[in-house]
C-alpha positions as CSV (number, residue, x, y, z in Angstrom):
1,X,58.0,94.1,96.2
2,X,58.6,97.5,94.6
3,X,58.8,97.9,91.2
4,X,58.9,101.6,91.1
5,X,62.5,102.9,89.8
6,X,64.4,106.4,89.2
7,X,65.5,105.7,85.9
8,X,68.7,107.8,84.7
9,X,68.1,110.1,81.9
10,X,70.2,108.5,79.0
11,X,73.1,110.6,77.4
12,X,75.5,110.1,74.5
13,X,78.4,111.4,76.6
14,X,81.8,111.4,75.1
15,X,83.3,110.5,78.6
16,X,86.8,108.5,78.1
17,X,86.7,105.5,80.9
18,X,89.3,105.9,83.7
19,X,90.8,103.0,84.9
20,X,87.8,97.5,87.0
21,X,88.2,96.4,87.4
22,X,88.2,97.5,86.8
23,X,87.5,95.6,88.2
24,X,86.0,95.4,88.2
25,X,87.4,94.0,88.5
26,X,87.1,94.0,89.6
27,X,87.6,99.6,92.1
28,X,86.8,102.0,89.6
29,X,88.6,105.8,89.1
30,X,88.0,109.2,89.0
31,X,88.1,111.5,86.1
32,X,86.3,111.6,83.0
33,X,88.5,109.6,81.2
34,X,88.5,105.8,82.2
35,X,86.5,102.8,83.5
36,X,88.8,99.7,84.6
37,X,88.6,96.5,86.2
38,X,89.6,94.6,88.4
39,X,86.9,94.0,90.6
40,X,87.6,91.4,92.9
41,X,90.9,91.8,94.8
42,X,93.2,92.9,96.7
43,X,93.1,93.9,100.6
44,X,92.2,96.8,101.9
45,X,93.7,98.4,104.4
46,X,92.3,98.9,108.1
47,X,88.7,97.6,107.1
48,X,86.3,100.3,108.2
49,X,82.6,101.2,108.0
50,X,82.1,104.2,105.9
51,X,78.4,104.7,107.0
52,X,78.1,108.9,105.6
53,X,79.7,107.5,102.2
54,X,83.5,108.5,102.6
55,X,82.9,111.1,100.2
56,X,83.6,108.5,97.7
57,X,80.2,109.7,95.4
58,X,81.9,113.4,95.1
59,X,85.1,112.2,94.1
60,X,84.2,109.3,91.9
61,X,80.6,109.9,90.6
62,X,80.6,111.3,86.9
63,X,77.8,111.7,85.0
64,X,78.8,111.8,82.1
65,X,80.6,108.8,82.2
66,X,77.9,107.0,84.7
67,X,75.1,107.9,81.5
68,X,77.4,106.4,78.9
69,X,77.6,103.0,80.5
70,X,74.0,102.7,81.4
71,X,72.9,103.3,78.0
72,X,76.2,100.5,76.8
73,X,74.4,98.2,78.7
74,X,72.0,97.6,75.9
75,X,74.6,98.4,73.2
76,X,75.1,96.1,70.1
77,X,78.4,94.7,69.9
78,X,80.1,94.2,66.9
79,X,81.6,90.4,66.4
80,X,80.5,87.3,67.0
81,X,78.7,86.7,70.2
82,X,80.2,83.5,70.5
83,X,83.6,85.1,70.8
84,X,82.5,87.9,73.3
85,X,86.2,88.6,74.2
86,X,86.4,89.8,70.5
87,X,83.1,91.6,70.9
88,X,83.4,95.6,70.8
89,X,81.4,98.4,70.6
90,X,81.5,100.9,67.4
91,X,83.2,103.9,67.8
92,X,87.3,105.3,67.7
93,X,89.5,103.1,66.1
94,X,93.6,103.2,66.1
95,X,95.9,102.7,62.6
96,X,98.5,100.0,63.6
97,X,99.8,100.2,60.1
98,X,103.1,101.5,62.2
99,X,103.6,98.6,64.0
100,X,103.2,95.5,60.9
101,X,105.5,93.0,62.2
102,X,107.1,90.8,60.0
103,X,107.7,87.6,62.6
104,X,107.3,86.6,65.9
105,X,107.3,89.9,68.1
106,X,107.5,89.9,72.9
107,X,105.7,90.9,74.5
108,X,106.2,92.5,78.4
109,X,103.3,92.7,80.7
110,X,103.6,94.2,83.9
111,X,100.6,92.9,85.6
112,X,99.0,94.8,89.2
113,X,98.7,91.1,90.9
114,X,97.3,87.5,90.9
115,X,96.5,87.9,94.9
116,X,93.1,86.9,94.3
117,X,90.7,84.4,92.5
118,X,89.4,86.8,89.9
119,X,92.7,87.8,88.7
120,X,94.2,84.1,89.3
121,X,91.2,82.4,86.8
122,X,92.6,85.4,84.3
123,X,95.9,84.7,84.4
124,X,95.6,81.2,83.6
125,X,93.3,81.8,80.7
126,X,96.0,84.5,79.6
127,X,98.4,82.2,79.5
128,X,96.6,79.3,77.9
129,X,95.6,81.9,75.2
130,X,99.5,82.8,75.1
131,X,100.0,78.9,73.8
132,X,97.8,79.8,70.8
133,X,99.9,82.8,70.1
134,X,103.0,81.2,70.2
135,X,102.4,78.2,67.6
136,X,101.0,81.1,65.8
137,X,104.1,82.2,65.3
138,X,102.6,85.9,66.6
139,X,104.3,86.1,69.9
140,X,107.9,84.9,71.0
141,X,107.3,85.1,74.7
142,X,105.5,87.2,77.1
143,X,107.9,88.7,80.0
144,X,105.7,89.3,82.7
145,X,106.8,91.0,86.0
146,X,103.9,90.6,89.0
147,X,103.8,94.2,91.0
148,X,102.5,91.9,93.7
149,X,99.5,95.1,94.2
150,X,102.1,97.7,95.1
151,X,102.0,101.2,92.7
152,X,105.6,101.4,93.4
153,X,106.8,97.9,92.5
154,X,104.3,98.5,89.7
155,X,105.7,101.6,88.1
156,X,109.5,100.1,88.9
157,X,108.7,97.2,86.7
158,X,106.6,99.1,83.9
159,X,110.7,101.7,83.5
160,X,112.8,98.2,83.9
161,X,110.7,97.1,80.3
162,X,111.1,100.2,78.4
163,X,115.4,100.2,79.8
164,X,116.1,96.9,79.5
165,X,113.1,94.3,78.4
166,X,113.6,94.5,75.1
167,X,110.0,94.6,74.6
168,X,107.7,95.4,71.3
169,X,105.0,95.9,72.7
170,X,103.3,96.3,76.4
171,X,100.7,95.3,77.9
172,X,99.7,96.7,81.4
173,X,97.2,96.1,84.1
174,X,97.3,98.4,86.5
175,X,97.2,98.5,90.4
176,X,95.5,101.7,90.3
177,X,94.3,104.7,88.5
178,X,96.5,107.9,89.2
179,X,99.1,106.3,90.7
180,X,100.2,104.4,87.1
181,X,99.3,107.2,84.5
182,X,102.8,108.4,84.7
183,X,104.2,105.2,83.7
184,X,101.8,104.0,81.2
185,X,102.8,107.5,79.3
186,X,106.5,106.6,79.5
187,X,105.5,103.6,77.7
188,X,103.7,105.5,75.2
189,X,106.8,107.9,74.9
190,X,108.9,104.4,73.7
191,X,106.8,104.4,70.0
192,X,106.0,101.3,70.6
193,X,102.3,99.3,71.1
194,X,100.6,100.1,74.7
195,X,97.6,97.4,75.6
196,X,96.0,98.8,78.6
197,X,93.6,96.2,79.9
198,X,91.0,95.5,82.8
199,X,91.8,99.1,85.3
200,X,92.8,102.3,83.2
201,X,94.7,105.1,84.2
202,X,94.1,109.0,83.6
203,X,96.0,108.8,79.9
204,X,94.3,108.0,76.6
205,X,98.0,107.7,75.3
206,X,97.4,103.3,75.0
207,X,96.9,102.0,71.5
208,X,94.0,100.5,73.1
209,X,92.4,100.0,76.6
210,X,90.6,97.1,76.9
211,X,87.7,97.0,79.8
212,X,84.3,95.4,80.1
213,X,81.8,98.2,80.1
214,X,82.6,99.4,83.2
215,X,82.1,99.9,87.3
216,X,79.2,102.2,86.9
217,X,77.2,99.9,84.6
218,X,77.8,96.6,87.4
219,X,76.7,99.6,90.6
220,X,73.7,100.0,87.9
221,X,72.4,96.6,87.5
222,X,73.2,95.4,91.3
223,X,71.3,98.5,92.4
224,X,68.1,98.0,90.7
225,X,67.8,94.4,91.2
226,X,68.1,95.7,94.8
227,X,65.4,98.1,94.7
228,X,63.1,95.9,92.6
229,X,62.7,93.3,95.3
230,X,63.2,95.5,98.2
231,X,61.3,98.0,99.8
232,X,61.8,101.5,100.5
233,X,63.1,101.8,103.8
234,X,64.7,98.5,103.4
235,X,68.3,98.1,104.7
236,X,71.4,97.4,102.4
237,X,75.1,96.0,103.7
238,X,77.2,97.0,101.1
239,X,80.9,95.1,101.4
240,X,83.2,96.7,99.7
241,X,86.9,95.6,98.7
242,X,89.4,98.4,98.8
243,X,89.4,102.5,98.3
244,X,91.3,103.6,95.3
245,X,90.7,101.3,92.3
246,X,88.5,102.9,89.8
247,X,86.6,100.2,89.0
248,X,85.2,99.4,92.4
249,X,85.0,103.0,93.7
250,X,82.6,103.9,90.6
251,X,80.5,100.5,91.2
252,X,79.9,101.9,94.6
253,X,79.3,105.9,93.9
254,X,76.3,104.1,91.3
255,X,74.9,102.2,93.8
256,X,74.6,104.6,95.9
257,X,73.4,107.0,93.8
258,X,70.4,104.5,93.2
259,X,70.0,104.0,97.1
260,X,69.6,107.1,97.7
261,X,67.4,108.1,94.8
262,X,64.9,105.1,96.0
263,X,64.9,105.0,99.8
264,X,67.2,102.3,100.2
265,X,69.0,102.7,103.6
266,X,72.2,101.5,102.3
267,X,76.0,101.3,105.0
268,X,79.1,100.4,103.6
269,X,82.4,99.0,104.6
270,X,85.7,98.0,103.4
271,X,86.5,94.3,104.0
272,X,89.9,93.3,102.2
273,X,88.1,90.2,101.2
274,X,88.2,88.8,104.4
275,X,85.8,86.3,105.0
276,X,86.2,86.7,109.3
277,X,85.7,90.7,108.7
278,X,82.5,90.1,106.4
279,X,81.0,87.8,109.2
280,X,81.5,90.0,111.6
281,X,80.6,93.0,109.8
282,X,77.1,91.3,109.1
283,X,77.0,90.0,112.3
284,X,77.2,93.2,114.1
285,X,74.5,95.0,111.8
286,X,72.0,91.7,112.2
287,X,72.5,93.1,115.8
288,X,71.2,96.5,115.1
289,X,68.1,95.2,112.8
290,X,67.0,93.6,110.1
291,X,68.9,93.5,107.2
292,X,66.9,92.8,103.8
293,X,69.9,93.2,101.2
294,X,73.2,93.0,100.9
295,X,75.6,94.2,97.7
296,X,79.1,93.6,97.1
297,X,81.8,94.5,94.7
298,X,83.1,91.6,94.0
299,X,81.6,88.1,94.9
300,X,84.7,85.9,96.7
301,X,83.6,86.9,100.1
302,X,79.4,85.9,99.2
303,X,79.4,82.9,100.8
304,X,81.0,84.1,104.1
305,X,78.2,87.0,104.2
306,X,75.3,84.4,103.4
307,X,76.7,82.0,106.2
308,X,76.3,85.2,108.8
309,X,72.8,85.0,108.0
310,X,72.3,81.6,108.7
311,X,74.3,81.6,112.0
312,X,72.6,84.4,113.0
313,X,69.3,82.4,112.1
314,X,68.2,85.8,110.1
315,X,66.3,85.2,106.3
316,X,68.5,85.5,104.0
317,X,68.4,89.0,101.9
318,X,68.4,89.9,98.4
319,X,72.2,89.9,97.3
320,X,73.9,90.7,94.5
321,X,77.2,88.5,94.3
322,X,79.6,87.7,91.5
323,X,79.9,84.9,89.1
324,X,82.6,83.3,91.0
325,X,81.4,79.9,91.6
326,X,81.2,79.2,95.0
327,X,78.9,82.4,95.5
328,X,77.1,80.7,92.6
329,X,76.8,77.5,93.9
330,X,75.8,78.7,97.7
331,X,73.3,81.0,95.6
332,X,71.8,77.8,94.5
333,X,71.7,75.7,97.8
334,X,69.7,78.3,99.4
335,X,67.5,79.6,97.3
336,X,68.0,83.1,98.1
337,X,66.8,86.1,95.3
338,X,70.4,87.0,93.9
339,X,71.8,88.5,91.1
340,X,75.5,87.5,90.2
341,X,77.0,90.9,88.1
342,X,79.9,90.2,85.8
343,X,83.3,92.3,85.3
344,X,83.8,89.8,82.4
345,X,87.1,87.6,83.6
346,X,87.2,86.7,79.6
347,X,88.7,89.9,79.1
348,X,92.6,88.9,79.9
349,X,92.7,86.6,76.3
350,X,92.0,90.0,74.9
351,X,95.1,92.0,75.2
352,X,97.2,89.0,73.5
353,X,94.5,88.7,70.7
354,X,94.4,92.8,70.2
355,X,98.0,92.3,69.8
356,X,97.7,89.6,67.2
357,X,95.9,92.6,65.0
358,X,97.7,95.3,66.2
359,X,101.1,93.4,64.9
360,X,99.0,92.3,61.5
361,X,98.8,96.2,61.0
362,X,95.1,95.7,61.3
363,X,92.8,98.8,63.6
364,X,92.0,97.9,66.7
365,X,89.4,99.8,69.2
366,X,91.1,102.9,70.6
367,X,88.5,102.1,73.7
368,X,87.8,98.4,73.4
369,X,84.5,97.9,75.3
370,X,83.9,94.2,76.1
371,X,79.9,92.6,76.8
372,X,79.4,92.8,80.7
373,X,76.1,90.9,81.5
374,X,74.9,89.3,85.0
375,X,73.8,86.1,85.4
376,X,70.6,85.7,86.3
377,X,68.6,83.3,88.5
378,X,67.1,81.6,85.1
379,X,70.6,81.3,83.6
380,X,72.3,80.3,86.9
381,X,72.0,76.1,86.5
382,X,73.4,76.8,82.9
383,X,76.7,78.5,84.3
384,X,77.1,75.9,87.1
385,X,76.4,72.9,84.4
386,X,78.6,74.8,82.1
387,X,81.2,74.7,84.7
388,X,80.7,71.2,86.9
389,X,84.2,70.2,87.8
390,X,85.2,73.7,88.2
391,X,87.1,74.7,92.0
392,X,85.5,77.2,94.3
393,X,87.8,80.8,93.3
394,X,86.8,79.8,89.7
395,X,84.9,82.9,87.6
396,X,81.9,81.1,85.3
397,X,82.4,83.4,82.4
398,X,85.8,83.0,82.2
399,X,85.7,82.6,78.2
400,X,88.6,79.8,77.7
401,X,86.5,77.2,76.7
402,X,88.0,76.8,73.3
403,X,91.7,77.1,74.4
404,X,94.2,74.2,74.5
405,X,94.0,72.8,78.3
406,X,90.4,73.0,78.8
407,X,89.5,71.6,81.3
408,X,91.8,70.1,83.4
409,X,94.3,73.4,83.6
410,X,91.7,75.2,85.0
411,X,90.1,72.7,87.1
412,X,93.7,71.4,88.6
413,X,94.1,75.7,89.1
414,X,97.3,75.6,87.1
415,X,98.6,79.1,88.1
416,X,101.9,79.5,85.9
């Protein structure tokens, strides 16, 4: 084992996120103003090995931004830790004194997708949360119109809410970074609330943009649990979702930044999730050599990369997954080292409850930064007790334990 690491120099850069996943969410953006979410998703388009990079690290690397985060990851958060979807860290704050609402107030969210497990296990706890803001008496109704991951659907249904949705406020997840800036300032333009949550777009125009700490920091932490238990020289598959997405795209350009820094022979490729391309992709570079490690930026394909190894009759590397449960669970049954990174999924009851403050006239976070923390191998049988009963596609920190419907909406995978 090698313990020796190139640790980045921390700076207090004043970097504005661009759009997780992200993902994180979740493919991260360019710029130097967003981080974003989603980070497990979509589908890529022809999956492809990008052995020499893509020239993804020149477009998508940013120091500035790539210091911030790694110093957020120890940052103290301000709320209680018990309500980590409330959690923020100090810094800009908006006046919503503008938009005090006297009753119950819709909302329209034009929402990237729910095409995958991530986003599905949000979506449900969005709506759950929803419940709670309706018998509030806060929100009427949330409009939501699913872009179905298409920019242009996307931007069609973000201009049918500010003609005709009657909307106070919106509330917008984009499909991706550049693509959606234009729209999202549209919104802006109406006067009214903008909630910007999980990917961000190249606009700080939002009232607030709500992210876990970002794509960088989860390419951080995967990275150097990497190098810590491998070797220089050591091999990396790194299984990537989709180009474009902010969120994933900085994940990657951190990682392998780190690789590179450390020795780590690292190849990478873009899978669309699909569980017959990640087999075949391990598959074919267990052919070549060894394999030691293997990194992903998102976790919903894990088990189908683990189950290469085993009918290729390799060991079984160091991985860094997800905390979707069935990479979770697999992570258990064999005993591999692994590391399960977090674009936290608790993060879509956030935009409702910002909204809740923001129509109580009450500042909210001009960049709300949520707690992003892995799950370790010593907190791993916590998670899975935590969530016995739960389906495979379900996300362990989802956050939604304290909403009406808990369990059974999420176990029975009630997608509204």
């Amino acid at each position: 084992m090698r313990h020796k690491m190139h640790r980045a120099p921390i700076a207090v850069a004043s970097a504005l996120l661009l759009g997780v996943f992200a993902t994180s969410c979740s493919t991260e953006d360019p710029t130097d103003s967003t981080t974003g979410t989603d980070e497990s998703s979509e589908t890529s388009e022809s999956p492809e090995a990008s052995e020499e990079g893509s020239g993804d690290e020149q477009e998508w690397f940013d120091q500035a931004v790539y210091d911030e985060q790694y110093e957020q990851r120890s940052a103290t958060f301000e709320g209680d830790p018990e309500k980590p979807y409330l959690q923020y860290i100090d810094g800009e704050m908006t006046d919503t004194s503008e938009y005090k609402a006297n009753g119950e107030m819709k909302a329209c969210f034009a929402n990237a997708s729910i095409s995958n497990p991530w986003r599905q296990t949000g979506w449900i706890t969005m709506n759950q949360q929803l419940k709670e803001m309706q018998d509030k008496g806060v929100i009427s109704e949330m409009e939501t119109r699913d872009a179905g991951d298409d920019d242009n659907t996307q931007i069609a249904d973000i201009d049918y809410f500010i003609s005709e949705g009657n909307c106070d406020a919106f509330i917008i997840s984009p499909n991706s970074t550049a693509a959606m800036t234009d729209a999202v300032e549209r919104a802006c333009e109406t006067g009214k609330p903008v909630v910007v949550f999980d990917r961000g777009v190249e606009t700080d125009c939002a009232t607030t943009f709500i992210h876990p700490i970002g794509g960088f920091a989860w390419g951080i932490d995967t990275a150097e649990f990497l190098i810590d238990n491998l070797e220089e020289g050591d091999k990396v598959v790194a299984l990537r979702i989709l180009p474009g997405v902010d969120v994933l795209e900085q994940r990657w350009a951190a990682a392998e930044k780190l690789f590179d820094e450390n020795g780590i022979e690292a190849v990478d490729y873009f899978t669309g999730a699909d569980p017959t391309e990640i087999k075949k992709i391990i598959t074919d570079e267990l052919g070549k050599g060894e394999v030691q490690g293997v990194w992903m930026d998102a976790g919903d394909g894990a088990a189908a990369a683990i189950e290469a190894f085993e009918d290729f009759g390799a060991d079984y590397p160091v991985m860094t997954g997800e905390d979707e449960m069935t990479f979770l669970r697999k992570w258990e049954e064999t005993g591999l080292t692994g590391l399960a990174p977090v674009y936290s999924n608790f993060q879509w009851r956030t935009p409702l409850l910002a909204l809740e403050k923001i129509f109580a006239g009450e500042e909210v976070p001009k960049e709300w930064v949520l707690p992003q923390t892995p799950i370790t191998e010593d907190e791993r049988a916590d998670y899975l007790e935590a969530n016995d009963g739960m389906p495979d596609g379900h996300y362990a920190k989802f956050g939604g334990e304290d909403l009406v419907g808990y369990p059974e909406v999420w176990q029975e995978r009630q997608i509204p």
